[in-house]
DODRENLO-959968 format. One record per residue: residue in one letter; x, y, z of N, C-alpha, C, O in turn. Coordinates in steps of 0.001 Angstrom, whole numbers, plus 500000, padded with zeros to 6 digits. Each point is the difference from the previous one (the first is absolute). Example, Ala and Ser with C-alpha at 12.3 -4.5 7.8 and 13.67 -1.06 7.14 Angstrom:
BEGIN
- A_513190_494310_507800_499110_501190_500000_500900_501200_500000_501036_499981_500665
- S_498614_501069_498615_500820_501190_500060_499230_501090_500730_500509_501108_500169
end
This chain:
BEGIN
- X_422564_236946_522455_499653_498943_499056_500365_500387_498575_500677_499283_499264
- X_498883_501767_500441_500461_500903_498529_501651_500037_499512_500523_500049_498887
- X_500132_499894_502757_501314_500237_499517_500632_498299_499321_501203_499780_499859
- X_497892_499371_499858_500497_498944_498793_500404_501063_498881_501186_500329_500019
- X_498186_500124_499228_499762_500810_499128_500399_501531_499926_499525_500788_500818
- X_501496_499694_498033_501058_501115_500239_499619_500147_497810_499841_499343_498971
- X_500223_502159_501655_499461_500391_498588_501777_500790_499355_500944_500500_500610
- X_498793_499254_497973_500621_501600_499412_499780_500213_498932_499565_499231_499143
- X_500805_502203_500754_499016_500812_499443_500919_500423_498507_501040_500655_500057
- X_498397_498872_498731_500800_500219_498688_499650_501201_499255_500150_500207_498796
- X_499337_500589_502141_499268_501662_499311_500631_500796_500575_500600_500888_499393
- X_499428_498967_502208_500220_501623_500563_500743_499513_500590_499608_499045_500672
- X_501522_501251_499383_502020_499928_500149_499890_500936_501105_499147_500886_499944
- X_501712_498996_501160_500462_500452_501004_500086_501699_499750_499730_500860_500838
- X_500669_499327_497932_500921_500986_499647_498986_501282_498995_500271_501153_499662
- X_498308_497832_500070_498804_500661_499417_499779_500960_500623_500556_500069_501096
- X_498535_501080_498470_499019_500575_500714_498737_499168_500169_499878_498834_499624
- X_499006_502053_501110_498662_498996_499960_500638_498546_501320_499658_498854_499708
- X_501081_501315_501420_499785_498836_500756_499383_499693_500397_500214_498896_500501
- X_498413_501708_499704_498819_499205_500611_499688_499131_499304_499319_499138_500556
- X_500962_500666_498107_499309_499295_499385_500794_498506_500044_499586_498898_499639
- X_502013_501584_501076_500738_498777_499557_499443_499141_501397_499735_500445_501117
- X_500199_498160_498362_498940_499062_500812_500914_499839_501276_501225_500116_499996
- X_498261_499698_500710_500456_500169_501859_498541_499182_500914_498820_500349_500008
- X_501846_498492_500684_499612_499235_500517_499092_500802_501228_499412_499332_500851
- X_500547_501896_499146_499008_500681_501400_498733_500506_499397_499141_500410_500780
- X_500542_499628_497474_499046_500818_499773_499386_498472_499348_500334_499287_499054
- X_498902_500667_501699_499265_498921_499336_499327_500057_499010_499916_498910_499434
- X_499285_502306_499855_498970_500205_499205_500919_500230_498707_499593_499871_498846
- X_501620_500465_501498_500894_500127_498482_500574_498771_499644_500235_499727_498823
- X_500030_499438_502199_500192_498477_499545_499131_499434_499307_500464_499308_499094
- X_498476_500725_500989_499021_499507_499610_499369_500791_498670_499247_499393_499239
- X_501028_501677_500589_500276_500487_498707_500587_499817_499274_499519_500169_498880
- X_502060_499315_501228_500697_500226_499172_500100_497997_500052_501136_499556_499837
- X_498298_499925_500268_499559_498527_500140_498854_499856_498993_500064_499535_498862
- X_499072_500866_501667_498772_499934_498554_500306_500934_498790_499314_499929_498981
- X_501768_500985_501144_500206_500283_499124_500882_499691_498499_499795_500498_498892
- X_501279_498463_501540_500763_498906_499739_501253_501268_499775_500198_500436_498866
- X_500534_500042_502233_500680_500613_499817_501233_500009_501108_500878_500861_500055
- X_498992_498005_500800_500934_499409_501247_500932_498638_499206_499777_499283_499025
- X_501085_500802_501743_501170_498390_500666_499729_499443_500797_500500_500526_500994
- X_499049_498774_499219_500331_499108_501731_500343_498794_500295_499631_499016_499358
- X_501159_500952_501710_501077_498880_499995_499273_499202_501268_499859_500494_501119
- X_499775_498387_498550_499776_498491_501236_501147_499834_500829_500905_499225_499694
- X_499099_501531_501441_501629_499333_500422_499885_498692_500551_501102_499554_500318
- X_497775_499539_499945_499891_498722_499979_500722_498987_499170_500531_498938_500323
- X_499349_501685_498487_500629_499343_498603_501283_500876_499154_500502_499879_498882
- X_499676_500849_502029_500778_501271_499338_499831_500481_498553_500930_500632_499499
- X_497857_499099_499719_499524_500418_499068_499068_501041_499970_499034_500247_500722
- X_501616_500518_497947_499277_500968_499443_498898_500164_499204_500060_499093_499171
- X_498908_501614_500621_499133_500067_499312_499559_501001_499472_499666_500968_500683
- X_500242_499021_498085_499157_501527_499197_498802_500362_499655_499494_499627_498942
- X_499939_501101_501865_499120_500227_499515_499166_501134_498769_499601_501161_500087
- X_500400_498043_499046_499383_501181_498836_498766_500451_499449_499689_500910_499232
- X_499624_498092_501447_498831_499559_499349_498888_501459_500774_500075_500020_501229
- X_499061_501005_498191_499510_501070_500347_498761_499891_500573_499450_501083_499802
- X_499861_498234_500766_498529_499999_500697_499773_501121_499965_498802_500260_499893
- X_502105_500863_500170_498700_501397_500291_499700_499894_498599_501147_500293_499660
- X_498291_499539_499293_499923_500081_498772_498907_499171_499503_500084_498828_500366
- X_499155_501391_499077_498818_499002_499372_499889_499998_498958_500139_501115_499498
- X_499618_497953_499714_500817_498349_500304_501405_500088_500752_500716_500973_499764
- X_499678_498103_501080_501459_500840_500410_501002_499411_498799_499721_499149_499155
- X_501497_501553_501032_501224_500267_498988_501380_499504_500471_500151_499694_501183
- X_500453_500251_498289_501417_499630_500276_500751_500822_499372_500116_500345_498824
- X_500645_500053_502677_500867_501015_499835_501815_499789_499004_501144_499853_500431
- X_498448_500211_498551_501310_499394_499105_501412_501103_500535_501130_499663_500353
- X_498272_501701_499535_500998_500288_500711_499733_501198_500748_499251_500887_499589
- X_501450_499144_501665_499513_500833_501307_500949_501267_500049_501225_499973_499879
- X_497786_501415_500369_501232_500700_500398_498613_501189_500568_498834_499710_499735
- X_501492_501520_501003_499494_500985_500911_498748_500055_499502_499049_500108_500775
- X_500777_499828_497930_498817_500705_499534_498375_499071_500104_498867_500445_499820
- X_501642_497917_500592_499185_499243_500240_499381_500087_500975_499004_499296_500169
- X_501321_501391_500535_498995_499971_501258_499185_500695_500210_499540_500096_501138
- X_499872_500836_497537_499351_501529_500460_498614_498981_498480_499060_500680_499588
- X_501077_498087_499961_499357_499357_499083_498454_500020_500801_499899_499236_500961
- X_499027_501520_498713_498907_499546_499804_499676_501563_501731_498902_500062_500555
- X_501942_500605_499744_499974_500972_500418_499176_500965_499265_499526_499544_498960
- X_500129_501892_501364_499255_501046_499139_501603_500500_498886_501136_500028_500474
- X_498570_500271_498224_501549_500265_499498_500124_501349_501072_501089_500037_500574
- X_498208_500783_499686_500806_501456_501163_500959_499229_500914_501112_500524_500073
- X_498703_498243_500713_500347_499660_500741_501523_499496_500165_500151_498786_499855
- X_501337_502203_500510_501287_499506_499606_500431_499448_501274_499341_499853_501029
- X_502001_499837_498709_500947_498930_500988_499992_500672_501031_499714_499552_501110
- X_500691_501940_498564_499845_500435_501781_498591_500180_500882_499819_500463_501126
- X_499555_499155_498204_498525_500029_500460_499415_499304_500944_499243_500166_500956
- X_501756_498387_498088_499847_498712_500868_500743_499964_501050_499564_499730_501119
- X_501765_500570_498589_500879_500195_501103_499646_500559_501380_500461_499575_501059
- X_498478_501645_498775_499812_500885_501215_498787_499003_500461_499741_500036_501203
- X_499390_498969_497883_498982_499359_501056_500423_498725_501088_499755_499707_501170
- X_501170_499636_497495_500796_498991_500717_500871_500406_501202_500296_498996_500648
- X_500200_502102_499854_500617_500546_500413_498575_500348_501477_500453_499492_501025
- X_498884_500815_499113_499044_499781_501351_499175_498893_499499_499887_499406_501073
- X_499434_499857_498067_499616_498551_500531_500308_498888_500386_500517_499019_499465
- X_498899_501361_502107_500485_498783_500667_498562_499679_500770_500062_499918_501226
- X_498761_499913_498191_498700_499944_500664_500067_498768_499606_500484_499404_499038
- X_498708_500230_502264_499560_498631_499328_500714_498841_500010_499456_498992_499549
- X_501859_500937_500953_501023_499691_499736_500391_498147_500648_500839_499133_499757
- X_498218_501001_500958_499196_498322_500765_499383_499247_498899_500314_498852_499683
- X_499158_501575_499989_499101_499319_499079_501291_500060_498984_500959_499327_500379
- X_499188_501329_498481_501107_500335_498882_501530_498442_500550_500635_499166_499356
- X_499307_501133_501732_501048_499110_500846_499055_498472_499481_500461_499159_499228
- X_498275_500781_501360_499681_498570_499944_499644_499477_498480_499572_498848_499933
- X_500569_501908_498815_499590_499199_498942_501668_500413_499154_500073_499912_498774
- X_500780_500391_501812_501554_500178_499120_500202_498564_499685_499740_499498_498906
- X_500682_499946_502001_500587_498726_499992_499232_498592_499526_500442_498860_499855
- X_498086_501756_499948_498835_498902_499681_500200_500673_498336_499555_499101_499287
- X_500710_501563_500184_500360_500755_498729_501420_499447_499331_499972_499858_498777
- X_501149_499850_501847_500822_499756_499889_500180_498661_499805_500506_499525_498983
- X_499039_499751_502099_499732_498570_499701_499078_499290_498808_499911_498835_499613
- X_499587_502131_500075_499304_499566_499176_500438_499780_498650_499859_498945_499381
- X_500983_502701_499961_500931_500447_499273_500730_498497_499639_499944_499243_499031
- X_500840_500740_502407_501213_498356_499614_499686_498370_499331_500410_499089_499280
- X_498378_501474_501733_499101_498190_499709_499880_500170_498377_500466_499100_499300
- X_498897_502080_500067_500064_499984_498409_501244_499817_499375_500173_499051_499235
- X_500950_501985_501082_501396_499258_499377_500450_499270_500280_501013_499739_499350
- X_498615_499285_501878_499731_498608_499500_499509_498898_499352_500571_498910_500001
- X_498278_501354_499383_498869_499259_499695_499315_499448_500724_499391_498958_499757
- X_500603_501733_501365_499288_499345_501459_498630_500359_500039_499486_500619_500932
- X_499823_498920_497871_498382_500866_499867_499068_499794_501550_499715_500932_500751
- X_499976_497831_499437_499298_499841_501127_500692_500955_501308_499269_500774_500617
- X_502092_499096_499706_500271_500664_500921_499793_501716_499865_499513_500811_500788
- X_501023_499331_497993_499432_501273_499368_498305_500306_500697_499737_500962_500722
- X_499398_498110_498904_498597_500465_500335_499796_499985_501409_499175_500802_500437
- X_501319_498565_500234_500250_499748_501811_499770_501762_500420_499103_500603_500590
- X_502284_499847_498728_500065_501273_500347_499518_501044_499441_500050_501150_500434
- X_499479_498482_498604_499030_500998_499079_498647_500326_500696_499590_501161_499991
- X_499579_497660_500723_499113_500095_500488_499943_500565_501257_499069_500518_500617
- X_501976_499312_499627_500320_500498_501972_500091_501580_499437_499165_500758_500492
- X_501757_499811_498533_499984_501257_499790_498387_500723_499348_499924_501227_499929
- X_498760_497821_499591_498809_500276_499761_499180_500351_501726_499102_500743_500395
- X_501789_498281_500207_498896_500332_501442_500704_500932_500762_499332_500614_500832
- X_502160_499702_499061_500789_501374_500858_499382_501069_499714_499800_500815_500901
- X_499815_499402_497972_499423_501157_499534_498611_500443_500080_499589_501159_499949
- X_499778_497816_500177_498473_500091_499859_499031_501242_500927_499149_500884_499905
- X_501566_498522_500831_499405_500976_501208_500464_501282_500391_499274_500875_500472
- X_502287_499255_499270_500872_500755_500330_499827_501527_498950_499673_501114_500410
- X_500621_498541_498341_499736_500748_499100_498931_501001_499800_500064_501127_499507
- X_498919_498200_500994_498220_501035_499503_500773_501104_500988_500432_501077_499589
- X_499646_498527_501578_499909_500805_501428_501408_501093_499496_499773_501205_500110
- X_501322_498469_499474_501115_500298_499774_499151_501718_498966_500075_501223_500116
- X_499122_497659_498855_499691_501222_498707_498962_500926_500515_499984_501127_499504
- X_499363_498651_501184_498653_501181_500630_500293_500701_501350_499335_500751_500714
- X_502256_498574_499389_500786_500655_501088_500340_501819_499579_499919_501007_500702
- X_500497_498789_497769_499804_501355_499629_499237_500698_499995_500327_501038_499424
- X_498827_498951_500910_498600_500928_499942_500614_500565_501275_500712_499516_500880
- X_498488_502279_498791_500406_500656_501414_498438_499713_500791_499813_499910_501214
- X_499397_500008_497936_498256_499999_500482_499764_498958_500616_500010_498827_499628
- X_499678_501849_501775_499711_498515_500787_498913_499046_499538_500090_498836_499610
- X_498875_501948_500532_498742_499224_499143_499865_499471_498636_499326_499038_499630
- X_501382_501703_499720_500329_499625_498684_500500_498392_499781_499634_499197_499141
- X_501308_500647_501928_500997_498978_500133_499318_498893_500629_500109_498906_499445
- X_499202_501181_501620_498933_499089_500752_498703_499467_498297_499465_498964_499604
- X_500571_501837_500147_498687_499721_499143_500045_499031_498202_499159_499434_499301
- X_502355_500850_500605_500765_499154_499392_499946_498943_500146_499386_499106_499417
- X_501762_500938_501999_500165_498506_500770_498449_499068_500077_500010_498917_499415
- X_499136_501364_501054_498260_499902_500292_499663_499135_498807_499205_499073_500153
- X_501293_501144_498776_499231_499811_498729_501066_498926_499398_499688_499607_498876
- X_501262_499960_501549_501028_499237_499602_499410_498275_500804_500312_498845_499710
- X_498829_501665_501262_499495_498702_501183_498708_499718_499407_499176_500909_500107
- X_500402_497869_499195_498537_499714_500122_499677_499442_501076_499444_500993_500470
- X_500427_498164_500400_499658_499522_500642_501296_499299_501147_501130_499529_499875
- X_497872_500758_501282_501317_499425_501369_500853_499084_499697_501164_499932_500394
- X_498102_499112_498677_500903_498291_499899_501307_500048_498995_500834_499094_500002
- X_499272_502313_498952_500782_499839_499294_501372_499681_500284_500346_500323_501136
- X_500459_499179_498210_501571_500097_500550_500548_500702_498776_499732_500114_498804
- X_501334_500376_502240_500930_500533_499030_500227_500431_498412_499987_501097_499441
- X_500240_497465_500053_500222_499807_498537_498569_500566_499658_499960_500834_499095
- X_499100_498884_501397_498934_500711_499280_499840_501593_500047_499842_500752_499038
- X_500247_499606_502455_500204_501571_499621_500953_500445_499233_499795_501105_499499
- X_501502_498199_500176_500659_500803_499657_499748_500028_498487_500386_501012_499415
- X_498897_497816_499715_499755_499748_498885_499066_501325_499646_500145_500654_498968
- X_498916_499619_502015_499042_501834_499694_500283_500591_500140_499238_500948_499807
- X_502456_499490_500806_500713_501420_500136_500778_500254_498707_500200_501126_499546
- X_500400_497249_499663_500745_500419_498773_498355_500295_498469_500008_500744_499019
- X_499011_498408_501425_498716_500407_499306_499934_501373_499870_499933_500326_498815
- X_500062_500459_501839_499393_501137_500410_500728_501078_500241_499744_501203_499958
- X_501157_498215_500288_501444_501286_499499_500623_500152_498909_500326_501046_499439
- X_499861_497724_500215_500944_500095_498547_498870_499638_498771_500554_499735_498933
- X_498244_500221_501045_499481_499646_498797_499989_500724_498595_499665_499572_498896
- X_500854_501781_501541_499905_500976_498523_501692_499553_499329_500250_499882_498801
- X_500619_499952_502199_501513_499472_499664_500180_499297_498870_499467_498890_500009
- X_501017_501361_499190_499972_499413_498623_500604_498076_500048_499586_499137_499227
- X_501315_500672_501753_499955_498746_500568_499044_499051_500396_499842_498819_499691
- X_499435_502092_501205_498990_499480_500304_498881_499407_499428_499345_499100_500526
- X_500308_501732_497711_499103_499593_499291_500942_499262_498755_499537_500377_498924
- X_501388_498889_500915_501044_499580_499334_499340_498415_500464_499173_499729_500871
- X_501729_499185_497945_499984_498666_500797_501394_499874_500278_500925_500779_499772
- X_499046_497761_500923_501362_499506_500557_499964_498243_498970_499257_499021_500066
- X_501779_501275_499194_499416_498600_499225_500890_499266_500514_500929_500541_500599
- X_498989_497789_499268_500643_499015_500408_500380_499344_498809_499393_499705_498970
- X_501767_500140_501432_500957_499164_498501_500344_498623_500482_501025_499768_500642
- X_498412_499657_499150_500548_498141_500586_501332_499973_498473_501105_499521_500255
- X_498715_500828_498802_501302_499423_499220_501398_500334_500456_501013_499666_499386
- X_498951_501337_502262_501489_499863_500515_500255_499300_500695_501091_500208_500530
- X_498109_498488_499960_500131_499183_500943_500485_498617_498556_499311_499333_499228
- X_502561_500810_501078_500752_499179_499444_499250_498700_499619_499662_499887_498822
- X_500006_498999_502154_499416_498746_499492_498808_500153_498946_498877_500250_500439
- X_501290_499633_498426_498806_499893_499212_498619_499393_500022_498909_500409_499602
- X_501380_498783_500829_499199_498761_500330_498891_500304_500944_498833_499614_499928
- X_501901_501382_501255_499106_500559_500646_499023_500824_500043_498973_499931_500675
- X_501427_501007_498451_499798_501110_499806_498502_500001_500041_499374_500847_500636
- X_499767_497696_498321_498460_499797_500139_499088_499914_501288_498921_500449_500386
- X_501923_498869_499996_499109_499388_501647_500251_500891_500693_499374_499830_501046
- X_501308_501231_498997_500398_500957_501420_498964_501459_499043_499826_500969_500740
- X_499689_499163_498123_499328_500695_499677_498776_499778_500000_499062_500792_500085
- X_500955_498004_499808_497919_499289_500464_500238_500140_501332_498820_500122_500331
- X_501830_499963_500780_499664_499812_501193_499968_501502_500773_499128_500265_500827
- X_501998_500732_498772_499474_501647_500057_498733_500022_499683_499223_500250_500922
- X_500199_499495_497688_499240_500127_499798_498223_499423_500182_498937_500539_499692
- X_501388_498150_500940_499463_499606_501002_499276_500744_501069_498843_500048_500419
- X_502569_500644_499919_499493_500523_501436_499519_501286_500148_499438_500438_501004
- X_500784_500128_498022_499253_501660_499727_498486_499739_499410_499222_500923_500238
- X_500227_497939_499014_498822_499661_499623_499300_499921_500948_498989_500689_500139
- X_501509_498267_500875_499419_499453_500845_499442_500852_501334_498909_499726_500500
- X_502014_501405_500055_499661_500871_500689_499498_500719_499588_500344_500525_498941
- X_498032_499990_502114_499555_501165_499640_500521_501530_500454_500150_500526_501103
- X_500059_499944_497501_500978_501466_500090_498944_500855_499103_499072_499701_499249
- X_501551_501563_501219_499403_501025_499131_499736_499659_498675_500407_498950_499502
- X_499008_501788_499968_499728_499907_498196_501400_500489_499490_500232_499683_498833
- X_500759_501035_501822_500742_501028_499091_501426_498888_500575_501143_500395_499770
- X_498693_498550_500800_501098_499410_499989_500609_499168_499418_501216_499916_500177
- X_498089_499190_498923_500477_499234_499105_499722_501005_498481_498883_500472_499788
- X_502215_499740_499303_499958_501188_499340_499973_498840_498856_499256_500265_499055
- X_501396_498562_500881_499595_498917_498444_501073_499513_500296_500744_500677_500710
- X_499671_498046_498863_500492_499337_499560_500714_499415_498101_499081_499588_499293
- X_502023_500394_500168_500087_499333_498877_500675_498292_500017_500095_499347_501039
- X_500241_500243_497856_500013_499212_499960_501251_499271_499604_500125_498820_499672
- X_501077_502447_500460_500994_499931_500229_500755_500000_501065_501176_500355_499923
- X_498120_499144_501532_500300_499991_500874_500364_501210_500281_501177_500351_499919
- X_498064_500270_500368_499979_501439_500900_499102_500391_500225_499088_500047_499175
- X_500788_500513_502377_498505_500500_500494_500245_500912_500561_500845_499930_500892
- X_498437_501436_498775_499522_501436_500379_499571_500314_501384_498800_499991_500275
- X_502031_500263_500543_498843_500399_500756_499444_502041_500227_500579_500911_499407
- X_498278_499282_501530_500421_501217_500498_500908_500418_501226_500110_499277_500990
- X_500486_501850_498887_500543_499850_501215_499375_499939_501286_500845_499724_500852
- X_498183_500400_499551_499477_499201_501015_499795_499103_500032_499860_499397_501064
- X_500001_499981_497593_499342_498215_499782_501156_499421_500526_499940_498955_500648
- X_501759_501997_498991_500756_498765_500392_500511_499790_501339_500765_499143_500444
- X_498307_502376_500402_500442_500036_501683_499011_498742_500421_500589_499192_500717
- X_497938_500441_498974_499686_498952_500204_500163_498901_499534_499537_499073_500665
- X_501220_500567_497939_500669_498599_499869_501351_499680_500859_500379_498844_500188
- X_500390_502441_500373_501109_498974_500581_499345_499904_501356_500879_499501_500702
- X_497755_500762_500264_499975_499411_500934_499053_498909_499823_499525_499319_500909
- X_500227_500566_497777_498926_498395_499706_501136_499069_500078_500015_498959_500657
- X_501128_501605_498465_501182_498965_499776_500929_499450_501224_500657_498988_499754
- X_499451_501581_501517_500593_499917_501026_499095_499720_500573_500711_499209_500620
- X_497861_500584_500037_499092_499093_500250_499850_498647_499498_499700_499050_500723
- X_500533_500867_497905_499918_498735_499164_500988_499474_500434_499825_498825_500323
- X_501261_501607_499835_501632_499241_500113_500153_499566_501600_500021_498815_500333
- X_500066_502099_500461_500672_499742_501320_498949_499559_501077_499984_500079_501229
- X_499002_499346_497684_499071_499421_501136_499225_498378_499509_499476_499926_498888
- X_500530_498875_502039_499682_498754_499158_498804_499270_500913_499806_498810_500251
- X_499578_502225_500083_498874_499598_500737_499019_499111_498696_499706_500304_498844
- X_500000_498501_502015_498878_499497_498947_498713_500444_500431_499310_500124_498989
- X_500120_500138_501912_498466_499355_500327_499131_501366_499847_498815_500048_500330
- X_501820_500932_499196_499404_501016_499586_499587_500027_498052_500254_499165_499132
- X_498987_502274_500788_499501_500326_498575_501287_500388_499108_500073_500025_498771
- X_500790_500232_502058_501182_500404_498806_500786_499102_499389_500515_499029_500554
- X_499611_501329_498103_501158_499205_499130_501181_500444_500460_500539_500682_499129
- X_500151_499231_501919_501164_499639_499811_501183_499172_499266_499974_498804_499710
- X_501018_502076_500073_501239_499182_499321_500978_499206_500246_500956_500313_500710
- X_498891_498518_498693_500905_498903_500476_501554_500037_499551_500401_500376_498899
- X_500471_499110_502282_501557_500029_499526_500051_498910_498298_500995_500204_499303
- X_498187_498973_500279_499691_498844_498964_500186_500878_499015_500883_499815_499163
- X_497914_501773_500797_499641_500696_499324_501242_500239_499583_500613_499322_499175
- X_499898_501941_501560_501294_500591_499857_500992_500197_500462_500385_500892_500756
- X_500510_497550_498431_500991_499404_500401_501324_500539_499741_501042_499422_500308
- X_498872_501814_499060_501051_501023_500070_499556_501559_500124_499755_500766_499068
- X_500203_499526_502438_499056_501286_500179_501258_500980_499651_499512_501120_499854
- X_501223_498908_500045_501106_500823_499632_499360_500758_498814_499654_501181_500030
- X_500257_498131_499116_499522_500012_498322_498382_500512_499860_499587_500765_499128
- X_499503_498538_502093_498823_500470_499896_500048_501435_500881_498909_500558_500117
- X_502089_499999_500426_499647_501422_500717_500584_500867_498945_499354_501014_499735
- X_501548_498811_499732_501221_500779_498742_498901_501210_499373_500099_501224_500087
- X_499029_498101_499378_499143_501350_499124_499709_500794_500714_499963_501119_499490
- X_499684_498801_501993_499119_501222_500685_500596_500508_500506_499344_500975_500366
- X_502036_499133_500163_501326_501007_500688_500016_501156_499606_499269_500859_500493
- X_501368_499316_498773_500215_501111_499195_498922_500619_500328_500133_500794_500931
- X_498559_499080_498488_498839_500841_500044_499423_500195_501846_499504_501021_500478
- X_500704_497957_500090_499846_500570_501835_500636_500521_499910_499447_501095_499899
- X_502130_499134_499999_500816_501702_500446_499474_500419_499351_499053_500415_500669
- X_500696_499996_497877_500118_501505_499279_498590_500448_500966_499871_501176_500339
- X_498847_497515_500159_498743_500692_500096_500427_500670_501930_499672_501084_500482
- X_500914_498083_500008_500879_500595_501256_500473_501420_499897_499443_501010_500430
- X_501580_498889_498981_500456_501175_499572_499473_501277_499404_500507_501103_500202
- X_498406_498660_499029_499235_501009_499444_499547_500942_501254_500105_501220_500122
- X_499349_497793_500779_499226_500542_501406_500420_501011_500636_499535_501106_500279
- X_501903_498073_500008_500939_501159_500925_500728_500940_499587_500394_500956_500667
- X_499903_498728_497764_500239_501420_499535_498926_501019_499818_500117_501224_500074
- X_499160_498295_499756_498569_501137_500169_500326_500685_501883_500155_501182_500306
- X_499857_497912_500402_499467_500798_500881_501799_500857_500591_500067_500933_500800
- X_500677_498652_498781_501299_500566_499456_499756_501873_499778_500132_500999_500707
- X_499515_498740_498104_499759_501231_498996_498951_500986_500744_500286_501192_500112
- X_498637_498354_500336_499310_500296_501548_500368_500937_501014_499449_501002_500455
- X_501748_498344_499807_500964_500258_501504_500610_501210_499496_499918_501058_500623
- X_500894_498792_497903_500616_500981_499254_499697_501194_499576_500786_500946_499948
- X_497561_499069_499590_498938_501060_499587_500003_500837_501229_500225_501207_500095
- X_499366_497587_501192_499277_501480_501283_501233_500614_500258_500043_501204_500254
- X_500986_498083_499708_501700_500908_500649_500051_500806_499138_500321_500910_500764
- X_499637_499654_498114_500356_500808_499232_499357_501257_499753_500218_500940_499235
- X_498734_498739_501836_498810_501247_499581_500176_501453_501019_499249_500962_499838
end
């Protein structure tokens, strides 16, 4: 299915040293690195078009890569940490490699739908890549532990109760792992003044904002609002606004308590998803490069 999609690589030349690092369709976990990292090509052979990606999710706020060359990829690494370093991990990781396989192409698609302006389709796959991970990831990160009990007792504390699903455990594994992470205690702000139609820009910011009022969330998730159309969130506040927002949207049940959102509402969802992209990858991305750097730490020891 993947083979739609054929990468190349504008860093590491045939002729480089460091080939592990040059991207190769068998290591899945470096695709996907060098994808959130905005440091790949890849060509649609559907459309026989190319695409660049520059834009840096491993990075918070993420960045755009103006211009790419070896030294970008070692960005937000320990500085000890050099090219051949990476080279020798990339070079045996291949764990995991099912999973890494099932969110490439949900990553990728996602990528295109934005250089398209395909916001809604963009969020289609943004959200599918919120639930690939959910579950996969905790288990993936406490996989490192050599302590059996250690690791059980983790996991234990990630579950409140039998009924939870998923998205909820996984919302207390990034709580509780990453909370000292300087990301983590950071906001994620929302800019409605890049959503082109002007006009809009009001009503699609009363109605975000709508919907983060309206749900009951933590105290630490709505971080303020101004009045320049932009709203703060925390970064957890904004792991629970995009599944308020994809509840609100892809569902038109009447006879229940929820406000759901009408197609009337938002009659160009393109425009109403635009602000929150960007910030689902970089907050995507943050994740798995953490548990990245993880994988990288125990190999090296």
């Amino acid at each position: 299915m993947i083979s739609r999609y054929t990468y190349e690589d504008p860093i590491f030349k045939a002729s480089t040293k460091n080939q592990n690092l040059r991207i190769e369709s068998s290591n899945k976990i470096l695709n996907i690195f060098r994808l959130i990292s905005g440091t790949i090509n890849c060509t649609d052979t559907y459309d026989n078009k190319t695409y660049k990606f520059r834009e840096n999710y491993s990075n918070f706020p993420f960045t755009t890569n103006e211009k790419i060359n070896q030294s970008v990829v070692l960005n937000n690494f320990p500085d000890e940490v050099k090219l051949k370093d990476l080279n020798e991990y990339f070079r045996r990781s291949r764990f995991n490699s099912k999973f890494y396989g099932s969110i490439e192409p949900e990553i990728i698609k996602c990528l295109i739908a934005v250089k398209k302006n395909n916001h809604l389709e963009a969020f289609f796959y943004l959200y599918r890549i919120f639930e690939g991970i959910s579950y996969s990831i905790p288990l993936i990160y406490v996989s490192k532990h050599k302590n059996y009990d250690k690791t059980y007792k983790q996991l234990q504390s990630f579950f409140n109760n039998e009924q939870d699903g998923e998205l909820a455990f996984f919302k207390r594994f990034v709580s509780e792992t990453f909370k000292d992470e300087d990301f983590f205690k950071s906001t994620i702000d929302i800019d409605f003044n890049i959503i082109d139609k002007t006009d809009l820009r009001e009503a699609y910011y009363k109605i975000y904002l709508e919907k983060i009022t309206n749900k009951p969330m933590n105290s630490k998730g709505l971080k303020g609002q101004t009045l320049n159309q932009e709203i703060k969130l925390s970064f957890i506040g904004f792991y629970d606004f995009i599944i308020i927002i994809r509840n609100r949207f892809f569902h038109l049940t009447k006879g229940t308590w929820q406000n759901n959102l009408s197609s009337t509402e938002i009659l160009f969802p393109d425009y109403f998803f635009k602000p929150i992209i960007n910030h689902g990858l970089n907050w995507v991305a943050l994740i798995i490069f953490e548990i990245i750097k993880v994988d990288f730490e125990k190999g090296i020891k």
